[in-house]
OpenMM code with the backbone's topology and positions (N, CA, C; nanometers):
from openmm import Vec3, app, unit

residues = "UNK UNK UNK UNK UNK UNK UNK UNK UNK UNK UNK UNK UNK UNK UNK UNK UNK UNK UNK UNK UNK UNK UNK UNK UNK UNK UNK UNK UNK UNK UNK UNK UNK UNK UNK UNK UNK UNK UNK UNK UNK UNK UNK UNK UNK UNK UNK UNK UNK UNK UNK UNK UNK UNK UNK UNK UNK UNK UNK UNK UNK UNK UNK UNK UNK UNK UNK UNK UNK UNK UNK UNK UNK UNK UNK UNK".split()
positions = [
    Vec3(5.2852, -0.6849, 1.4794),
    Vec3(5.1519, -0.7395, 1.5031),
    Vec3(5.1591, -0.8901, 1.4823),
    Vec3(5.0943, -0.9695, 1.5752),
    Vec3(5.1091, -1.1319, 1.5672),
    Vec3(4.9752, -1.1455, 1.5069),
    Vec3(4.9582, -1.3055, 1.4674),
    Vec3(4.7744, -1.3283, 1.4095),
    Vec3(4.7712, -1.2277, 1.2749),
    Vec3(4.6509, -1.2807, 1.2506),
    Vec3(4.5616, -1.2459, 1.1127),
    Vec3(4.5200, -1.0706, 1.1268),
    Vec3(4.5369, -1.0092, 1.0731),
    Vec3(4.4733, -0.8749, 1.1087),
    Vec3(4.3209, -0.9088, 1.0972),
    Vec3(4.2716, -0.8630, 1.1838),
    Vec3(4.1297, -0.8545, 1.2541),
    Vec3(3.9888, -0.8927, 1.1211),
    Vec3(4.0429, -0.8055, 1.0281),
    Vec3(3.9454, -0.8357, 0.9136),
    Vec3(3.9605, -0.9920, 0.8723),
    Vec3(4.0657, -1.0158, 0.8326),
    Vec3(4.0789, -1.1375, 0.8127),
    Vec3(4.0472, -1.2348, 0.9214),
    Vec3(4.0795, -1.2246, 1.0264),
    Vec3(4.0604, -1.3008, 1.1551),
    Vec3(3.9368, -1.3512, 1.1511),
    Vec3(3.8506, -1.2704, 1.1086),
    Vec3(3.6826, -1.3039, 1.1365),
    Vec3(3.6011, -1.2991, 1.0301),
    Vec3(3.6734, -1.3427, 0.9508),
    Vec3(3.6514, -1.3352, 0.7592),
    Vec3(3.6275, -1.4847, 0.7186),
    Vec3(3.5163, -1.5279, 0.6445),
    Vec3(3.5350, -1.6559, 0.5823),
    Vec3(3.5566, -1.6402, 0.4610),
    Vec3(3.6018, -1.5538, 0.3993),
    Vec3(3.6038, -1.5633, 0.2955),
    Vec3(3.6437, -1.3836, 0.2588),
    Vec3(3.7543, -1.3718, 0.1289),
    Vec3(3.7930, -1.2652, 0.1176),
    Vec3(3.7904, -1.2108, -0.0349),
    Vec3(3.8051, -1.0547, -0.1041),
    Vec3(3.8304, -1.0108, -0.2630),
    Vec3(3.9090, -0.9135, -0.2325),
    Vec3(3.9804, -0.9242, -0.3035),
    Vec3(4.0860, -0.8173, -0.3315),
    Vec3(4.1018, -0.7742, -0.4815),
    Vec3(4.0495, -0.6148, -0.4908),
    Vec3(4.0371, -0.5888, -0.6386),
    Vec3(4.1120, -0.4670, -0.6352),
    Vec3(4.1319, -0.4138, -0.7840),
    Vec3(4.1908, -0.2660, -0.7973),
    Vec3(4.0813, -0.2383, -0.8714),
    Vec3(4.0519, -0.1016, -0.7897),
    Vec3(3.9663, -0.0090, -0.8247),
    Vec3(3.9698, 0.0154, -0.9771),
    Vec3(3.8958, -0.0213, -1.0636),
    Vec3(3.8762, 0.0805, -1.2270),
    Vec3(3.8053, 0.1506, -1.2450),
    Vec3(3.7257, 0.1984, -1.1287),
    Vec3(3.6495, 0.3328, -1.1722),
    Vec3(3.5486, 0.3569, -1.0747),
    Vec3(3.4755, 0.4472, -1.0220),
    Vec3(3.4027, 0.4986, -0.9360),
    Vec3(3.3082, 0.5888, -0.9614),
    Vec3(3.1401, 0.5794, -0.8949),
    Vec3(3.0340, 0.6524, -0.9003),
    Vec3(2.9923, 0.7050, -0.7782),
    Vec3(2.9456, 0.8815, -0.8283),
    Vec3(2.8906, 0.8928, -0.6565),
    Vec3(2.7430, 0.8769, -0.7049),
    Vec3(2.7080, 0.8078, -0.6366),
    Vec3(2.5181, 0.8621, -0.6104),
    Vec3(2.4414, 0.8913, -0.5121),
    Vec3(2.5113, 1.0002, -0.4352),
    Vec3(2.4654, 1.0881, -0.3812),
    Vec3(2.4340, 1.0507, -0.2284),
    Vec3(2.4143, 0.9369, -0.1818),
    Vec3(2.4763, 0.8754, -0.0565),
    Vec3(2.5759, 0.7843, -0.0578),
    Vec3(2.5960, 0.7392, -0.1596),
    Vec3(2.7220, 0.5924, -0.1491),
    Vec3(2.8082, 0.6505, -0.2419),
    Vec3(2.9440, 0.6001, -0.2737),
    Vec3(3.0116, 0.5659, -0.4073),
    Vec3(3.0172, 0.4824, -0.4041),
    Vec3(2.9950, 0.4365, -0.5323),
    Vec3(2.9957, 0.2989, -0.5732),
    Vec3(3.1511, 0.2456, -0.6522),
    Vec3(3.2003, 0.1679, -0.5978),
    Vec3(3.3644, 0.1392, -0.6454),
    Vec3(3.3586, 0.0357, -0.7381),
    Vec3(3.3984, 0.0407, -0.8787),
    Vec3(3.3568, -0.0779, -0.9677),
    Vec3(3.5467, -0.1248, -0.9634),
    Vec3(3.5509, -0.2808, -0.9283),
    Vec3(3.6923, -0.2947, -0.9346),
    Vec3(3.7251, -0.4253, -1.0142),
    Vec3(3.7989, -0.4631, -1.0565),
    Vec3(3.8656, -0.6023, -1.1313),
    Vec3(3.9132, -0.6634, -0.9805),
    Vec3(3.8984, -0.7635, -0.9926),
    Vec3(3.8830, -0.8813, -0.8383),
    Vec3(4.0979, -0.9422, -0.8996),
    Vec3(4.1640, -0.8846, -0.8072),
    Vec3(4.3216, -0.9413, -0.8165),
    Vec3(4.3256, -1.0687, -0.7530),
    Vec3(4.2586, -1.1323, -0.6294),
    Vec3(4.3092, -1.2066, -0.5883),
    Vec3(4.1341, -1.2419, -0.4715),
    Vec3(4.1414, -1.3682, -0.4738),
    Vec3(4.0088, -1.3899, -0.3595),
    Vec3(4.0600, -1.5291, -0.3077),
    Vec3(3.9811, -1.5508, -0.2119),
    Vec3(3.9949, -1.7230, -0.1175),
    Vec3(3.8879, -1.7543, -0.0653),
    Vec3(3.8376, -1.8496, -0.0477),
    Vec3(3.7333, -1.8822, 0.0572),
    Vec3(3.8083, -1.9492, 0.2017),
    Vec3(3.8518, -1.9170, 0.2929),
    Vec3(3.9051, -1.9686, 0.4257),
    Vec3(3.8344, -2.0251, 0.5234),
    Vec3(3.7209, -2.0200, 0.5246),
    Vec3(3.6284, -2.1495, 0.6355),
    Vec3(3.5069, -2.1409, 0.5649),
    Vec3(3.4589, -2.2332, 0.6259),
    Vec3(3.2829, -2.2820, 0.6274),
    Vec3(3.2369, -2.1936, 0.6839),
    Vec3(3.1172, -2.1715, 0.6483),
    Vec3(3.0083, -2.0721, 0.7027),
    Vec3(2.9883, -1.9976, 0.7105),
    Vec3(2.8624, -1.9444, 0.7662),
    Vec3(2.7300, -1.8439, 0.7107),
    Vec3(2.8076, -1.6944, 0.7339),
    Vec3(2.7846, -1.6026, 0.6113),
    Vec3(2.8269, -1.5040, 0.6053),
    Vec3(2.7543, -1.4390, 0.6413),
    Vec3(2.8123, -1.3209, 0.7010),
    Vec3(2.6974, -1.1890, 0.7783),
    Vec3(2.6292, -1.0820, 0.6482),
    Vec3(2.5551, -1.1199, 0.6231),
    Vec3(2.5213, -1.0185, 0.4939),
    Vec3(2.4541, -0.9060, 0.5771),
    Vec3(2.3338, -0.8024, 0.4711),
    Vec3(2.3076, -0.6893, 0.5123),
    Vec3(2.2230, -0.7068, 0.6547),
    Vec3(2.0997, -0.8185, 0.5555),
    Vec3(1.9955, -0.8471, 0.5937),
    Vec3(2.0218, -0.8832, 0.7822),
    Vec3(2.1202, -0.9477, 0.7823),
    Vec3(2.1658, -1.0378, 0.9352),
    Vec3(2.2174, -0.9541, 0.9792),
    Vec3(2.2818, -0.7813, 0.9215),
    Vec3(2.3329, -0.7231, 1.0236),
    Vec3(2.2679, -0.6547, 1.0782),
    Vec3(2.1380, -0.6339, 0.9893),
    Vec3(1.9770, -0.5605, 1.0750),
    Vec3(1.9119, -0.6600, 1.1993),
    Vec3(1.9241, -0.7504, 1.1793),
    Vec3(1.8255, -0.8606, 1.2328),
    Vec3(1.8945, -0.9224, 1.3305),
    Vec3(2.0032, -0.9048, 1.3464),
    Vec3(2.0485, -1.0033, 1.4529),
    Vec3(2.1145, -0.9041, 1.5165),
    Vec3(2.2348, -0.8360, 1.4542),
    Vec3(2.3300, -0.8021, 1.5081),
    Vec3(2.2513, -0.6191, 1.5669),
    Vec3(2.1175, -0.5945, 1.5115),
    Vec3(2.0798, -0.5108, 1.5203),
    Vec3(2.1231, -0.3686, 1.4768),
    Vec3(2.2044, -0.3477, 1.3459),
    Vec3(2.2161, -0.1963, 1.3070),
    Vec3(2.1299, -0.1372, 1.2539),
    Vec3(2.1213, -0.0010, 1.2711),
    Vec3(2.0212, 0.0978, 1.2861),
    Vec3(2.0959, 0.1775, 1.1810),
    Vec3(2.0153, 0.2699, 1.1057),
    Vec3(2.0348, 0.3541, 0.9968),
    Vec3(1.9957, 0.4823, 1.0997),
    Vec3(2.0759, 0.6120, 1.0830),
    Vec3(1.9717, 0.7378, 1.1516),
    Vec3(1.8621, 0.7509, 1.0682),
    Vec3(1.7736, 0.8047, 1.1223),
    Vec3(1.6836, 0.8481, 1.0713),
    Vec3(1.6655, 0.9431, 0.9530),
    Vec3(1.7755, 1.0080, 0.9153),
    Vec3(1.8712, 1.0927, 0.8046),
    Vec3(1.8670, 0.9870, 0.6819),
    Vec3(1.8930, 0.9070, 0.6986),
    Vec3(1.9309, 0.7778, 0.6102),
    Vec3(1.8051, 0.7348, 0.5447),
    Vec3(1.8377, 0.7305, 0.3814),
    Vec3(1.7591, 0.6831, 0.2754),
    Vec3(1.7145, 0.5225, 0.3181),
    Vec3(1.7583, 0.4613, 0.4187),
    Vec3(1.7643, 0.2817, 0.4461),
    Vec3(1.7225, 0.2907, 0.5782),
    Vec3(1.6547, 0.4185, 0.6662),
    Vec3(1.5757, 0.4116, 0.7212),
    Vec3(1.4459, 0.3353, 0.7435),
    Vec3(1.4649, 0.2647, 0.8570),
    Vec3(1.3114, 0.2046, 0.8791),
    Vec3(1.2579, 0.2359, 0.9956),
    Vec3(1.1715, 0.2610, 0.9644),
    Vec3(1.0993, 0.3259, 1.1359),
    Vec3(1.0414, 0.2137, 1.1767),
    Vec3(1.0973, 0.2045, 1.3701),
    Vec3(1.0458, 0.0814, 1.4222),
    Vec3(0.8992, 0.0085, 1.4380),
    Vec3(0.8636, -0.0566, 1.4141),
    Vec3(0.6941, -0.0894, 1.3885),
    Vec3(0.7061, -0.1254, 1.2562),
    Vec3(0.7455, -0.0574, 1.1205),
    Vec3(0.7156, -0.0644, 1.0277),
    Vec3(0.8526, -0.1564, 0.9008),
    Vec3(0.9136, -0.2274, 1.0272),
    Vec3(0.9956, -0.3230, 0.8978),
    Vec3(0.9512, -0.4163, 0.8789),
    Vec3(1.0420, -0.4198, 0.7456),
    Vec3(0.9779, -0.4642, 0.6193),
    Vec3(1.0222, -0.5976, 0.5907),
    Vec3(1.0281, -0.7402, 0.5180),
    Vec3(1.0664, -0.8396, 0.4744),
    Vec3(1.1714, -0.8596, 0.4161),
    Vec3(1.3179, -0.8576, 0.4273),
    Vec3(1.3666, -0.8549, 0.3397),
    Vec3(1.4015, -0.9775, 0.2854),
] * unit.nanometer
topology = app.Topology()
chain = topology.addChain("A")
for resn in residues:
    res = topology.addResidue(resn, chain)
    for name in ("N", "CA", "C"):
        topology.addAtom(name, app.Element.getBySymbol(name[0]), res)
């Protein structure tokens, strides 16, 4: 493989931890880890949750506790 693998490619910024322990709650696990190694590699705006609803447009099914029914979103 040539180039950055893909995650990295389109990454401004990276963490790399080992896992010390893990929770389920019942839709997610939650992975609690010690951070081994991180970088910041470019400038600029990171895609958080909020921007991947709003721009990039992802949708939860309707199954989903993070459901929003259209008409009725909310501020985040």
């Amino acid at each position: 493989m040539t180039g950055a693998p893909v995650v990295l490619g389109h990454s401004i910024a990276y963490l790399e931890t080992e896992v010390i322990d893990m929770s389920d709650s019942r839709t997610h696990t939650i992975f609690i880890g010690k951070v081994i190694d991180a970088e910041v590699m470019a400038d600029g705006e990171p895609m958080t949750y909020a921007y991947y609803h709003e721009i990039k447009r992802g949708k939860s099914p309707k199954t989903a506790p993070t459901y929003i029914k259209e008409g009725n979103k909310k501020e985040v």
